[in-house]
C-alpha positions in Angstrom: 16.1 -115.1 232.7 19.0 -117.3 232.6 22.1 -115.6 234.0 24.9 -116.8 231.0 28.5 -115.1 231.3 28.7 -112.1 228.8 31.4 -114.0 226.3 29.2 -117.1 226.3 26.0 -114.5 225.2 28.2 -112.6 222.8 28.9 -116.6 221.5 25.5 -116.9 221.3 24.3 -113.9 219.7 27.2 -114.5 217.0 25.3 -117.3 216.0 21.4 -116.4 215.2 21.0 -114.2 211.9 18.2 -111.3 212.9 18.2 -110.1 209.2 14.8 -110.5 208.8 13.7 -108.3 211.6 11.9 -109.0 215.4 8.6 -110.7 213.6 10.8 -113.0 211.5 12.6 -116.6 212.2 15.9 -116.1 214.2 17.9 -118.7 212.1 20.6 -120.7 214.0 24.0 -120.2 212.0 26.0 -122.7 214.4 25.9 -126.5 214.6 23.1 -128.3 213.5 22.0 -131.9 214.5 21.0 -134.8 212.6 17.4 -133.8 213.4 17.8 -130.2 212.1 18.0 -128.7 215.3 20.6 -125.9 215.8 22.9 -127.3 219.5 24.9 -124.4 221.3 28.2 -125.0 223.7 30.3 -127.6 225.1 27.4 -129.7 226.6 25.7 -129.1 223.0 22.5 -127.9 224.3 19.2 -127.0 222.0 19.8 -123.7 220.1 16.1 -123.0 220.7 16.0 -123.9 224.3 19.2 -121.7 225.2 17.2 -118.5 223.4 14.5 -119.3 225.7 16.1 -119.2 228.9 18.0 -116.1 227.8 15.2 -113.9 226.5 12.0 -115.1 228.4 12.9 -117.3 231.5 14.5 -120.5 232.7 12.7 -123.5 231.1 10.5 -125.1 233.7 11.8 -128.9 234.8 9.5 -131.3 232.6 8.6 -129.0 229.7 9.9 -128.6 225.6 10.0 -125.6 224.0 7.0 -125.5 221.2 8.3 -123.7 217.8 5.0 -121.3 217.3 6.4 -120.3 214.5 6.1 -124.2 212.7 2.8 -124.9 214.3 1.3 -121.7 211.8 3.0 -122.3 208.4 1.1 -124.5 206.6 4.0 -124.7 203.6 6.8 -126.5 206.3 7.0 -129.8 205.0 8.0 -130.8 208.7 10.7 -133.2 209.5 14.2 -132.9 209.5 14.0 -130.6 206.7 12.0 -128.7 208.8 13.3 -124.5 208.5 11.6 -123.9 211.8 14.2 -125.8 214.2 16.2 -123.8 213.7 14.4 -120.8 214.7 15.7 -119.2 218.2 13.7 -116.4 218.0 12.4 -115.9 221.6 8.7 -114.6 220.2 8.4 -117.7 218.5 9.1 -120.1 221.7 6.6 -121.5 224.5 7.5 -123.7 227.1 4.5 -126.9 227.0 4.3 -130.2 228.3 5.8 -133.0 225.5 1.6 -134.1 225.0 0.9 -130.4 223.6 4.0 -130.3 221.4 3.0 -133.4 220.0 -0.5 -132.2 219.7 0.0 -128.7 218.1 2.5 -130.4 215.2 0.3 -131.3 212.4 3.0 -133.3 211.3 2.5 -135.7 213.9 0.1 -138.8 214.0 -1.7 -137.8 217.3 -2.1 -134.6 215.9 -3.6 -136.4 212.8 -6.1 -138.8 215.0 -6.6 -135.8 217.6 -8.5 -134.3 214.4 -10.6 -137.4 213.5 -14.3 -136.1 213.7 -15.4 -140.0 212.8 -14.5 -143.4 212.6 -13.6 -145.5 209.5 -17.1 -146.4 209.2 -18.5 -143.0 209.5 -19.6 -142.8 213.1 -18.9 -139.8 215.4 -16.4 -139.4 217.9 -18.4 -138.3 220.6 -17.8 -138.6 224.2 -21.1 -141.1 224.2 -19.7 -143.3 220.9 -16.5 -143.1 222.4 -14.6 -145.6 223.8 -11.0 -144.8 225.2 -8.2 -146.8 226.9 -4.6 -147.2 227.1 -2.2 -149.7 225.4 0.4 -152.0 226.9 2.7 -149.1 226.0 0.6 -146.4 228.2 -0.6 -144.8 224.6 -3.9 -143.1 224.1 -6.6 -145.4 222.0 -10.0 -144.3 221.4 -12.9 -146.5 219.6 -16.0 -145.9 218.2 -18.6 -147.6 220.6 -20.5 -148.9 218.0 -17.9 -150.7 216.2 -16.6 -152.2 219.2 -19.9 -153.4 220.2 -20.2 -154.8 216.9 -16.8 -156.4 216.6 -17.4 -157.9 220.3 -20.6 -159.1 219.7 -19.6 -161.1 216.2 -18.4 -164.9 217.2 -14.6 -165.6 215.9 -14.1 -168.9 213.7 
């Protein structure tokens, strides 16, 4: 855990509501961002990410902390609306790599093609009718095989 001076915890503490009890969303009373997220202290640093290095450990270099909490409700609308931001409630919190957090959001459209079973023309995603590659960007593309072949194989007017 995160060593934190014992005015800047009380500071802290002062801010999450624990009404609802240890299984329920720790809501962040203090500032909030644009986004929705709750931001703690001077250097304004991520409600949810302070909770985390105080109650379970300090957050490893290269990692976000994942809201568990948002990944299970299927009634959050997600966004920056999204209730679960603001959650600090250490039970609630993982520390992943930026690709799971991505992944586990169904909010999200990786998320959304992670889950496609098939292409647009109703042939199966499987690792031999797959095709995958990465974009000028460095993102993720797959392609049905079969399409492709298709597609390459018709001449262009």
């Amino acid at each position: 855990m995160s060593s934190l001076h014992p005015l800047r915890l009380r500071a802290f503490i002062a801010q999450v509501d624990t009404t609802g009890g240890p299984d329920a969303c720790w809501t962040w009373r203090g500032d909030i961002t644009a986004d929705g997220y709750g931001r703690f202290g001077k250097k304004s640093e991520p409600a949810h990410r302070v909770a985390y290095g105080l109650m379970v450990r300090p957050v490893p270099d290269g990692l976000n902390v994942d809201h568990l909490c948002h990944n299970h409700d299927t009634t959050c609308p997600g966004g920056t609306t999204c209730r679960h931001r603001r959650c600090v409630n250490p039970a609630h919190l993982e520390a992943v790599t930026q690709r799971d957090n991505v992944l586990r959001s169904r909010h999200t459209a990786p998320h959304r093609n992670a889950a496609k079973t098939h292409c647009p023309q109703g042939h199966a995603y499987t690792p031999e009718n797959t095709y995958s590659r990465r974009t000028a960007k460095g993102r993720a593309r797959r392609e049905c095989r079969t399409c492709r072949r298709t597609r390459l194989a018709t001449p262009t007017a």
